[in-house]
C-alpha positions as CSV (number, residue, x, y, z in Angstrom):
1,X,-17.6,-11.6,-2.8
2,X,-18.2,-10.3,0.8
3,X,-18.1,-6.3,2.0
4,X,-15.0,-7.2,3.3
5,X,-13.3,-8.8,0.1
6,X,-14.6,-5.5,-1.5
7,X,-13.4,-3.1,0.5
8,X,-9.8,-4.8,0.2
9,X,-10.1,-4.9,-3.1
10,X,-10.0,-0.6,-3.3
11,X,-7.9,-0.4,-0.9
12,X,-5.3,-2.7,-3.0
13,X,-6.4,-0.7,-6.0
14,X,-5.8,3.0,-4.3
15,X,-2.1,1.9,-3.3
16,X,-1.7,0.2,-6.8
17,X,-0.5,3.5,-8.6
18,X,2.9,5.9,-7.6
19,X,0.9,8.8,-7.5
20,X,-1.2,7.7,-4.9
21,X,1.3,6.4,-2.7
22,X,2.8,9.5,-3.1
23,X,-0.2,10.9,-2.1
24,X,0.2,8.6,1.1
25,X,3.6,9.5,1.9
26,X,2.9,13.6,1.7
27,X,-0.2,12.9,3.9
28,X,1.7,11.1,6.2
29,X,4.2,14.0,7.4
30,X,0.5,15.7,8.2
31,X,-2.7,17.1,6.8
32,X,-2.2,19.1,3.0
33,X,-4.8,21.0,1.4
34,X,-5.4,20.1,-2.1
35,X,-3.7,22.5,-3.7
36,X,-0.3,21.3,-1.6
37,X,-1.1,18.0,-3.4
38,X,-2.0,19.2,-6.7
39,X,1.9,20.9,-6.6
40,X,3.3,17.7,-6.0
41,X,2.4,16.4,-9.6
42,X,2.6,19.6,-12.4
43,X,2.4,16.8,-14.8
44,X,-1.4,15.6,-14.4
45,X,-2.8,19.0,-13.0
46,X,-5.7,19.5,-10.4
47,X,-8.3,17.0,-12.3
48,X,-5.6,14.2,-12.5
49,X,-5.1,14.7,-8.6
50,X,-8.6,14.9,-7.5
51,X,-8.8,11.7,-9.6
52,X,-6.2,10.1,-7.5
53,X,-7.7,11.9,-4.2
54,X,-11.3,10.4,-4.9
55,X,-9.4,6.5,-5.3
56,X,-7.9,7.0,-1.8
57,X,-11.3,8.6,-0.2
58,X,-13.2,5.3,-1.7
59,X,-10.5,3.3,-0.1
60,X,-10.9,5.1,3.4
61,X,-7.6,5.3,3.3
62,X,-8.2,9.7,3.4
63,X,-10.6,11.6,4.4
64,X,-11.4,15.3,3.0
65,X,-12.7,17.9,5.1
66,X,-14.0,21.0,3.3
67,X,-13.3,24.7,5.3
68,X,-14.8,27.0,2.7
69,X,-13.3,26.8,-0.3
70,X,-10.0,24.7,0.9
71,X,-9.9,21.0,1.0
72,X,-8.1,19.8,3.8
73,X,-7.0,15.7,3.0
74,X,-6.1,13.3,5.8
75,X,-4.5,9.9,6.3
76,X,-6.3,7.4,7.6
77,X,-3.6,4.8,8.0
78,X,-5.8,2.0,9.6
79,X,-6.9,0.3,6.1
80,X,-3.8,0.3,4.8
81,X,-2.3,-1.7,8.4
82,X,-6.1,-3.6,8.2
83,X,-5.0,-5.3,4.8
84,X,-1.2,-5.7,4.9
85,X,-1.1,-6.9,8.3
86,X,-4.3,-9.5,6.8
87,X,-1.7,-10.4,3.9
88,X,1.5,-10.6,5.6
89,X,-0.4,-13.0,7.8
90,X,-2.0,-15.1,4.9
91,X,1.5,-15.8,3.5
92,X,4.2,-15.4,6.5
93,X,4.3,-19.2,6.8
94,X,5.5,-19.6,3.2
95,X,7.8,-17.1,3.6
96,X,9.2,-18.5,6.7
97,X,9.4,-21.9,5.5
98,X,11.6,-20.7,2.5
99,X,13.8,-18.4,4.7
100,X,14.3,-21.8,6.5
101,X,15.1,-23.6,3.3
102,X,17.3,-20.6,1.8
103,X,19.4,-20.9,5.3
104,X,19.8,-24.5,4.7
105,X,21.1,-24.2,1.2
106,X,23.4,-21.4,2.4
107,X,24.7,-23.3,5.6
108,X,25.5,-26.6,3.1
109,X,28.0,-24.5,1.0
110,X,24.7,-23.8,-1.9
111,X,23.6,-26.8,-2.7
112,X,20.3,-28.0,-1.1
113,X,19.3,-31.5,0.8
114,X,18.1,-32.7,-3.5
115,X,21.3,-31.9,-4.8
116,X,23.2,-33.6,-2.1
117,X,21.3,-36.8,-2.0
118,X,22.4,-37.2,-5.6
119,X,25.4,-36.6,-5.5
């Protein structure tokens, strides 16, 4: 596995879990300090967020910048466009070439170009 299968690899794993794409969405309207974060989720408390927190720093996709005793967290949106725009372009022919074939069987009334030559 190369650096840059790796690095994919946590960022696919930090935007695996709701909490962290929550995380993503709050961080997205601007910079939060931790505790703005740690509100967001009563149900895991501050440890179960700094969890979360240190999955997106590994991933790059934030960055936390300490001022004292406050944790300011940041998005970094780049790996998160780096790897979707990566797999979007890995499959897009697929999924073009079955949009083409779904129009097809739409256009014919549902059945597809199989069907009709046995008919």
């Amino acid at each position: 596995m190369t650096y840059q299968f790796a690095h994919e690899d946590l960022i696919w794993k930090a935007l695996s879990d709701g909490r962290r794409r929550l995380i993503v969405e709050a961080l997205s309207a601007g910079p939060k300090q931790t505790g703005e974060l740690v509100d967001l989720f009563p149900d895991i408390g501050r440890t179960g967020v700094l969890k979360h927190i240190d999955i997106l720093t590994e991933g790059r996709i934030i960055h936390v910048r300490r001022e004292g005793r406050v944790r300011w967290n940041y998005l970094n949106p780049e790996p998160i466009k780096a790897v979707c725009s990566t797999w979007v372009l890995r499959h897009i022919d697929g999924i073009q070439s079955s949009a083409a074939r779904l129009k097809q069987i739409a256009e014919r009334g549902g059945t597809s170009a199989k069907e009709q030559k046995n008919e």
